[in-house]
C-alpha positions in Angstrom: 17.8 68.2 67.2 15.6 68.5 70.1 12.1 70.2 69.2 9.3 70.3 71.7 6.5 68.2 70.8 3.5 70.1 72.3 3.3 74.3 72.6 3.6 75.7 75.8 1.1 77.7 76.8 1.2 82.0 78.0 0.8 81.0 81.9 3.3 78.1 81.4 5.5 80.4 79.5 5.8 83.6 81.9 5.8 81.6 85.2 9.0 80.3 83.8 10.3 83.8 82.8 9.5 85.1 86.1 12.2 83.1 87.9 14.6 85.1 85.8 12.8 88.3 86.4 14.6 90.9 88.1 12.8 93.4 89.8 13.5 92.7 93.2 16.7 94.5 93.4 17.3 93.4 97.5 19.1 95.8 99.6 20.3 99.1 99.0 22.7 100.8 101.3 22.7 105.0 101.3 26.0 106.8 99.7 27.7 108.7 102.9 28.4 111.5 100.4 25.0 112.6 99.3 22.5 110.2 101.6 20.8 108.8 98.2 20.2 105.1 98.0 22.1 103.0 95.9 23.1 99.3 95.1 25.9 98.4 97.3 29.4 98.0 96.3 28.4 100.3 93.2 29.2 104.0 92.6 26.6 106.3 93.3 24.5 107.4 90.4 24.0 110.8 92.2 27.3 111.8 92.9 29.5 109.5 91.1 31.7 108.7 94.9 32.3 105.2 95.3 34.5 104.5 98.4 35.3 108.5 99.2 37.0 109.0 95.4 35.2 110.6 92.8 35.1 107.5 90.2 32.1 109.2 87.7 31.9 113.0 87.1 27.9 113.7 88.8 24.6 113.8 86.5 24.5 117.3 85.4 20.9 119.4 86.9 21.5 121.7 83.2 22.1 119.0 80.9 19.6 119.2 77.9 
């Protein structure tokens, strides 16, 4: 089996995590329902539209 030989050190260790990292999330388009922005080609986590159809019931204000 394949074992590394030497450790690899914290800065060596996150600057290869960080090409993974996701928290650019690029470009978000705004739902035509409610005017919130959201990822595109995703439903709305506002209103729940996706494409003019109700896909998701809405986030209840009440809920609690």
């Amino acid at each position: 089996m394949a074992v590394p030989k030497h450790r690899k050190s914290k800065s060596k260790k996150r600057s290869r995590q960080a090409a993974n990292d996701k928290r650019f999330l690029g470009s978000l388009s705004i739902c035509p329902q409610c005017g919130a922005e959201r990822m595109p080609h995703r439903i709305c986590p506002e209103c729940g539209f996706y494409k003019d159809r109700v896909v998701k019931a809405p986030k209840s204000q009440n809920a609690g």
